[in-house]
Every structure is written in structure tokens, then in C-alpha cells.
N, C-alpha and C positions, 0 to 999 in steps of 0.2 A: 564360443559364446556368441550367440545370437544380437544383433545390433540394439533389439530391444532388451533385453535382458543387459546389457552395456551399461545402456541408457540409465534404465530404473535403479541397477546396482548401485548408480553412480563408481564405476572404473575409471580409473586416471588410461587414459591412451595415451603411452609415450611419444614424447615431440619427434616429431622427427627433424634433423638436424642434418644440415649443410655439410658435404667435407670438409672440415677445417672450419666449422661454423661456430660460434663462441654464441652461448645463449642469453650471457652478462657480458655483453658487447661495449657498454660507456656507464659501469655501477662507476658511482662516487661515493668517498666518504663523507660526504658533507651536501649544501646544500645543492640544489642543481640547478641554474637559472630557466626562468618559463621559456623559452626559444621555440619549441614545438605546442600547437593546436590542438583539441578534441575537441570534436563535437558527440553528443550523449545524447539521445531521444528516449523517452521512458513512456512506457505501456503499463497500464495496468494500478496497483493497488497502492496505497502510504509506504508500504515497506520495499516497492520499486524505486519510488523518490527517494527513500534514504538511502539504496543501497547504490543508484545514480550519485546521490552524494559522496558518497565512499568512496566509487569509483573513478568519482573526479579529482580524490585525494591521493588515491595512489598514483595516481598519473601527473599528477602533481609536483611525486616524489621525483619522478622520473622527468620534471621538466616538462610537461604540459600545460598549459593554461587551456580553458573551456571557453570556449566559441559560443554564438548564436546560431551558426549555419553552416552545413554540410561544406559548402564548397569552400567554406575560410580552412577545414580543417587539415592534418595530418594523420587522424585516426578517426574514423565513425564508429560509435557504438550504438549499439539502437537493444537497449534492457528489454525486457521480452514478458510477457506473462500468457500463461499456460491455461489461464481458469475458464476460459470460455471457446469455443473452434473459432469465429467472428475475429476476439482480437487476434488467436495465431495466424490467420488469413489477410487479415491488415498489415501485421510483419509481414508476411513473404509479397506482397502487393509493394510494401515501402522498401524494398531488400530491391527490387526491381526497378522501382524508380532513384535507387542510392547509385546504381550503376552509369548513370549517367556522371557522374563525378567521377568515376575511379576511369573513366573514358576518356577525360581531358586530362587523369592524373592517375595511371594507373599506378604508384609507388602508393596513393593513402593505403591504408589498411583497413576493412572493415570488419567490426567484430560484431557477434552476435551473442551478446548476455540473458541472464534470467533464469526462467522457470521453462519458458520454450525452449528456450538453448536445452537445456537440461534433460527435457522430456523427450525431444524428436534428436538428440545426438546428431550421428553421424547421417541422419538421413537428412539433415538442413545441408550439408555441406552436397548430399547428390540433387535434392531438390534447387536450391538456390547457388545458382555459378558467381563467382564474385566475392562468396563468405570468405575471409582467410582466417576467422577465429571462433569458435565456438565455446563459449564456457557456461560453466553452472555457477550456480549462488554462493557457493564454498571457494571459489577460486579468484577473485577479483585482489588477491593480494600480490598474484601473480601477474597481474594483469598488463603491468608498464612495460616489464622486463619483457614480456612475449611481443608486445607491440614493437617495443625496439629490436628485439631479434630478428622478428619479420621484416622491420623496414632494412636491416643492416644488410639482410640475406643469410643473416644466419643458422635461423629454422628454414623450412618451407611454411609455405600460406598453405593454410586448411588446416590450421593444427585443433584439438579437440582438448578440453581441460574439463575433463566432468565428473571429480571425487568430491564424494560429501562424506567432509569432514568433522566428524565430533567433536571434535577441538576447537574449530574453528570460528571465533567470534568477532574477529577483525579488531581486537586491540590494538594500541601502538599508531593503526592507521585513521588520522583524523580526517572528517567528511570537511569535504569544498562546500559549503552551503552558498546560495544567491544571495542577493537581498530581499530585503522582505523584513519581515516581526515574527513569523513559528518558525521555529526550528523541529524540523523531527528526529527523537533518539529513540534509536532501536534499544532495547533491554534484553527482547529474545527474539532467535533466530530456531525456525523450524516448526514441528507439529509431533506429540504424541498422538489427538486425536486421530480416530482413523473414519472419518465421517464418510459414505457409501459413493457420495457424491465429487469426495474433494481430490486431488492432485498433489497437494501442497504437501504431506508428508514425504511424498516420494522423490518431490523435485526439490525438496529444503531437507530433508531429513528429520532427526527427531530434533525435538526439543532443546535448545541453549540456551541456558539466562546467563547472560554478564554478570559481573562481577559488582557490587552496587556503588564500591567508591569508583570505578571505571564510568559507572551511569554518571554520579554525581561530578565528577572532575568534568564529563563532558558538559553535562549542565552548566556547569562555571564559565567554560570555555563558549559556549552559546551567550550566554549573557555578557559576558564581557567584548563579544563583538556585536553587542547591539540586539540580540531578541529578547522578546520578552515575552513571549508565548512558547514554552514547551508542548509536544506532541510526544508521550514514549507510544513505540510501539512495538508490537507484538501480533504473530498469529492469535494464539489465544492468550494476551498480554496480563489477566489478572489469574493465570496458572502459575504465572513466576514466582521460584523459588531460587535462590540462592544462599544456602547455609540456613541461617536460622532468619534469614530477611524475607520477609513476604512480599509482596506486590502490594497490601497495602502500606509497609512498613516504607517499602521503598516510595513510595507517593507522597508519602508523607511527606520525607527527608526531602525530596525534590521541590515540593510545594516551600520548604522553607527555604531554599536557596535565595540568598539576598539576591534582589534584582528581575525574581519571576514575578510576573504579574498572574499569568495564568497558566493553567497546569490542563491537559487533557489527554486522553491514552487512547489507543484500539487498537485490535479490536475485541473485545473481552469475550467472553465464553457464557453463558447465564449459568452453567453448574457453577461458577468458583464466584459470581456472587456473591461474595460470604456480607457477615457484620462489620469485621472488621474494615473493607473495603467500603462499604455504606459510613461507616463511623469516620474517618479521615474525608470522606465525601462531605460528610455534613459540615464539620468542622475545621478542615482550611478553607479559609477564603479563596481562595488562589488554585482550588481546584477547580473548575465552571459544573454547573450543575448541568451535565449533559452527558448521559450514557446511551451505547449505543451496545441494544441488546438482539444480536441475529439469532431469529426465531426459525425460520427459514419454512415452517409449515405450520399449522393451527389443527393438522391432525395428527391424533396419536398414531393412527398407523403409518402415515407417512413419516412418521416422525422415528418410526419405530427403525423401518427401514431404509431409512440416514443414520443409522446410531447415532442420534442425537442425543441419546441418554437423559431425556428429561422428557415431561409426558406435558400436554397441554397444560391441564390443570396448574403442574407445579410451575412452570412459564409465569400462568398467569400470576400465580402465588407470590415470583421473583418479582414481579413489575408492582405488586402490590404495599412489600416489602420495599422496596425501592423507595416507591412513592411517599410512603408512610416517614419513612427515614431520608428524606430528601424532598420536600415539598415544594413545589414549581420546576423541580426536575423535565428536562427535555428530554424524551426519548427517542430512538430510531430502531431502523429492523433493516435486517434482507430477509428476502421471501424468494424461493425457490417454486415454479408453479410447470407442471406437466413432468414431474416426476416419475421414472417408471412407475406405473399401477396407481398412480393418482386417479381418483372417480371423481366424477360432480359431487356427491356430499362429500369428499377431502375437500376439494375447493373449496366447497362453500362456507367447511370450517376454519378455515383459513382466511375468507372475507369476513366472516363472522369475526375473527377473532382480530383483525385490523379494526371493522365498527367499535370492538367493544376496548380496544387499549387505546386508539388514538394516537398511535405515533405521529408528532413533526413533522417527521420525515421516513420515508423508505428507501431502500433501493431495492427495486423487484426484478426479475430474471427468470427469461424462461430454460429451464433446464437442458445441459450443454453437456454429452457424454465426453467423456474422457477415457481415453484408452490406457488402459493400466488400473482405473478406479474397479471397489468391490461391484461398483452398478451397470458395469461393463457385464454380468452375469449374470443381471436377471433375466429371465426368457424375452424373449420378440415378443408375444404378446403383449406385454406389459407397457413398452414402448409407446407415448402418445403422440399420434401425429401430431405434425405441426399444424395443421388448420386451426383442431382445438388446442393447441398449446398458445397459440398465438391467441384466439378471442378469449381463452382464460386470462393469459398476461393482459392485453388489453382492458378487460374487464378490469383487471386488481386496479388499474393504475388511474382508470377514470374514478375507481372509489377512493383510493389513496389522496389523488388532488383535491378534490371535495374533502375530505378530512384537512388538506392541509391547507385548504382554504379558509377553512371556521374557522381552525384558530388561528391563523394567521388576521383574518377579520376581529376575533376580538380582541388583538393587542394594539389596533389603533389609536393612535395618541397615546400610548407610553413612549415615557424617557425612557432609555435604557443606553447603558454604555459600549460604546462600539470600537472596534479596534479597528484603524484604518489600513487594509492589508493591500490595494494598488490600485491603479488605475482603474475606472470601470469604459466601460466602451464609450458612452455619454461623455461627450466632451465638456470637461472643468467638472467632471466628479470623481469621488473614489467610491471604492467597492472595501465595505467593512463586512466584519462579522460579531454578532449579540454573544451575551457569556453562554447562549442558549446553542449559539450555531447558527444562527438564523442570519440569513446573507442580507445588507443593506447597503441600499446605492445612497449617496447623499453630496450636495457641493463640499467642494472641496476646499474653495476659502483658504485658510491660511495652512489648512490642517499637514502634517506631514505624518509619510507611512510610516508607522510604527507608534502614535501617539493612541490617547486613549480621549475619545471626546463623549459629550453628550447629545443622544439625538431623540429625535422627536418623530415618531412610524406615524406617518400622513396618510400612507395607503400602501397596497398588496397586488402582484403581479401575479399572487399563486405560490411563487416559491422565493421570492425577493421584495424585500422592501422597499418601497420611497422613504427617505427622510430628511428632514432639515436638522440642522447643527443648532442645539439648543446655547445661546449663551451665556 
């Protein structure tokens, strides 16, 4: 079997193990005191932070406490994400500069987690000297036990863990959260979609919804240590089914969890859309009126060949409905732009169709091949240089600001309620967020993170607020 075909299969590659090497070298039956460091660096998307969290729970199990910085640690993990060539080249740049550590302390262990982990295999362990762990997104249960073998001597360093697992939803193991007020809960892990562009089915596998009293128990456990903003997330997080509980069913139930303030999810899919997820939208409180719908092109043919499964028109049709059924609803998008076979009129229906919906906010990107994906196959011609990929991207992103400038200008002088989520860079302010999303700087006064105050938008930076603390 071919290193790439390894890779994508997701194959477990057996450990290899020390003579006389014990792989559960110090398992206890009970709890294990923190005595050992990680430190955990995360790349990439909402479901890297949670799964960093996770990570930091099973290491936990195993008698680790989480550090601030490489060199305090015992183990570096550095989470990985696959979605664009840019971040996997930051990894192997920071994989370079982590060696300076394992220099004054060649016993830490360095692992390399995620969706990168997962997609380049065994070729991270030829490209990058210094990895001694390699795993995919299915395996971080295993995670303690391998680090402790490693450091004991009872594997060898470079071992590889890359089965994607059907089963595998990481019950049992509770996430290490920071501080802070959001907590993020995963619901489901993976991707049936098979979008032209994307990577994620292949390095997550298919589709896993949790089980909903396992969502809700964790909910509890979030709130009873002090948050009060939920985040579930998901690939395509309002696909979730489990038994006869829908995604909106499950929102529902979450949104009543005594103790939440505020409920929000991504990243959702605009087919599963449906009524009923607009209907718990309208009518908890405690859900924030803000969806976040990735359109990723405003033309049908490009949209064609993303199997995006949904055509312009009906797009607009969802945002309509949306709107209709959620009024002063905040929206958002990613836009993918120099697409194989994207032409000037693609684009321009794709600026067209930012003028004409107005999202808050976007996140746009210029199109990033991936190896393994179906668009790995369309012809070389089709391929858009980068000179034009670039002055298209640039183009979207000066009309984007300009959108989010208007209406950012006309919420001036509304009160609206802000969550105070931490420090902002300005000294003696915090950095909050509206039920909108909308980021706001303001003094800080007596206020404490995690409280809910009232502020008053003085003025607009483009993408952040000024405000003062209404009393």
C-alpha cells in the first residue's frame, strides 16, 4: 500500500514497541495527580479548539496539566488543519522552530495532531526530523498512553496513529476548557458531503452525531463550571441526526438548559436549512439571532462543480426565508474565489450576490488545491493563476468591508447587550461580543469576564466597535 493511499484510507500503522517495552507503562485505577506539562498549539477552524480541548482532557487523565509555553512543557502538540497549503506550511515552519526545545530537552515528546497529521501521514515524519507522533482526529483517546510510552522508552518516537474510526465520538472523555464564558460542544464529528473542494471527509471521515443526552450532560457540565455561552459544533452541524432527535430538536433542549444564556452552532450547511430549525431560532431566546450561511460562490456553475447541491437562486431563496422567519437576523458566508474554471462573469456573480444579501460578516479565500480532493482532476487549464486569483480575492474583500462598513455605521448609538469575553489590547478595556457576533471594545470598569452588560456603539473601526458601558 502506497503511503498516500495509507494516508486517505485512514490505516492504523502498528506501534512499534521496545523489547521488553510495556505500552501502558504507569495506567492507574483511579485518579492520577497533574505532575507532568503539555503544551497544545491549534491551527485552524472551531472544531480544532474543541478537539485541542479534548486533547487536553485526555492528557489530563494521564496526569498532565496544560502550560502556556513550549518550553514549560513535557509534551508539545501543535493540532494541525489541512484546509488550505498556507496553514500546512506554517505547521512545518513552527515544527522547525519547536526544535529548538527538544535541543535543551531532547526527552519532551512532540506530537503532531489534526487533519494535517492525517492527510500527509508518514511523509510529516520524512519531511519534518524531531515529530515522534503523528496522529488523526479519531485517535486522540489514545493520545496519553502513547506520550507516556514514548517518554518511558517503551515505543520508539515516530510512531503514526491514523484510523478513522466509525465509532469514535470521544464519550467518556471530558474536554479541559480555559477560562473564558463560550464553551464549544462538538455534536458531530466528520462530513458526508463530498464538496469538490473540500479535504474534511477524508481526514475526519463520515459523519458522527453524539448521542443528545451525552450533548446535554455536557452542557450541564459547561455551565456548572461557569459558561454561559454555548457553541455546538459540527462540520455540517444542522445535518445532525441522532435517532429520532433532529438538530433542531437538539437546540432546542440545549437552549433550555438552566443556566445558558446564549446558544450558537456552526457550521451549518444552507440545504438542511429546514423550518423547523428557523422555528426554535425564532422562539428561544437564548438562541442569538445569528446564522452563518457558507455560500462559497454566487454562481450556478461554479457552484455546480463544488457539488454544492444548491443553485444560486435557491441560496437566495434560504436567506430570504431566514430573514423572513428571524428578522434582524445577522448573517455570514465564506466565498471561495479562483475556483478551477471560475471566469469574470462567475465572479462577478458572486460580487453581485454579496451587494445584494449583505452579510455582516464574510470570510473569503482564494482557492487552495488539495491533494486527494475531486478538483484535484479537473484539467490544467482550468487552473486560475494566481495574479488573477489574487486581484479577484482582493476585489471581494474591498466590497465586503464597504458592506460591513454601512451597517456597521448604521448601528451607531444602539444599546445592545454585550458579553464580556477578555481582555482587549487597549489597556483597562475588555473585548465583548453583541447577540449579533459583532466584536466590541469597551472600558472595563468594574465589569468581569463572563458578565452580561449594557453598551452604547459610539463608533466603528470597520470590523469592531467602540463603546461605552451604559448604566
Amino acid at each position: 500500500m502506497s503511503e498516500e493511499s495509507m494516508t486517505m484510507s485512514g490505516s492504523l500503522v502498528p506501534l512499534r514497541r521496545r523489547s521488553g517495552g510495556d505500552l501502558r507503562p504507569d495506567v492507574a485505577d483511579g485518579p492520577v495527580p497533574l505532575t507532568r506539562r503539555a503544551y497544545i498549539e491549534t491551527y485552524g477552524c472551531q472544531m480544532n479548539i474543541g478537539d485541542s480541548e479534548l486533547m487536553a482532557g485526555a492528557l489530563a487523565a494521564r496526569g498532565y496539566v496544560r502550560v502556556d509555553a513550549p518550553d514549560e512543557a513535557d509534551v508539545i502538540v501543535v493540532n494541525t488543519c489541512a484546509i488550505r497549503e498556507h496553514a500546512e506550511q506554517r505547521v512545518f515552519g513552527r515544527i522547525g522552530q519547536l526544535q529548538a526545545v527538544r535541543r535543551d530537552r531532547p526527552e519532551v515528546v512532540l506530537a503532531v495532531t489534526g487533519c494535517m497529521a492525517q492527510r500527509l501521514g508518514p511523509r510529516l515524519l520524512e519531511r519534518s526530523t524531531g515529530v515522534d507522533l503523528v496522529a488523526g482526529p479519531d485517535s486522540y483517546r489514545s493520545l496519553g498512553e502513547l506520550v507516556d510510552s514514548i517518554r518511558s522508552g517503551g515505543i520508539e518516537r515516530g510512531q503514526l496513529l491514523l484510523d478513522l474510526d466509525e465509532d469514535e465520538n470521544y464519550e467518556g472523555i471530558p474536554s479541559l476548557r480555559g477560562q473564558g464564558a463560550s464553551a464549544w460542544v462538538t455534536v458531530q464529528r466528520g462530513c458526508d458531503h463530498r464538496c469538490t473542494f473540500c479535504i474534511v471527509p477524508y481526514v475526519r471521515g463520515p459523519e458522527k452525531n453524539r448521542d443528545p443526552a451525552e450533548v446535554l450532560a455536557e452542557t450541564r457540565a459547561a455551565v456548572n463550571a461557569g459558561f454561559v455561552e454555548i457553541t455546538l459544533l459540527g462540520q455540517t452541524v444542522n445535518s445532525y441526526r441522532h435517532g429520532d432527535t433532529t438538530f433542531a430538536r437538539l437546540l432546542r433542549e440545549v437552549a433550555r438548559v438552566p443556566g445558558v444564556r446564549r446558544v450558537r452552532f456552526t457550521s451549518p450547511h444552507p440545504n438542511d436549512v429546514d423550518d423547523g430549525l428557523l422555528e426554535v431560532m425564532a422562539a428561544e431566546p437564548t438562541v442569538c439571532a445569528q446564522l452563518h450561511l457558507p455560500v462559497q460562490s454566487g454562481s450556478d456553475r461554479v457552484l455546480k462543480r463544488m457539488v454544492r447541491r444548491y443553485s444560486r437562486a435557491a441560496f437566495l431563496a434560504i436567506v430570504d426565508r431566514v430573514r423572513k422567519r428571524v428578522p434582524g437576523i445577522a448573517l455570514s458566508t465564506d466565498v471561495i474565489v479562483g475556483f478551477p474554471g471560475e471566469t469574470a462573469s462567475d465572479f462577478e456573480q458572486t460580487a453581485d450576490l454579496l451587494r445584494r444579501v449583505r452579510f455582516d460578516d464574510a470570510y473569503l479565500y482564494r482557492y487552495s488545491l488539495r491533494d486527494g480532493t475531486p478538483a484535484t482532476r479537473f484539467p490544467s487549464e482550468d487552473f486560475i493563476d494566481d495574479e488573477t486569483a489574487g486581484r479577484r480575492l482582493s476585489e471581494l474583500i474591498s466590497l465586503q468591508r464597504e458592506i460591513q462598513r454601512e451597517i456597521h455605521e448604521s448601528e451607531i448609538g444602539n444599546v445592545v447587550e454585550v458579553l464580556a469575553e477578555r481582555e482587549a489590547r487597549s489597556r483597562g478595556d475588555l473585548l465583548g461580543r453583541t447577540e449579533s457576533n459583532k466584536a466590541v471594545v469597551f472600558p472595563a470598569g468594574g465589569t468581569a469576564i463572563g458578565a452580561f452588560v449594557d453598551v452604547r456603539l459610539l463608533s466603528t473601526t470597520g470590523a469592531t466597535f467602540i463603546g461605552e458601558v451604559v448604566p
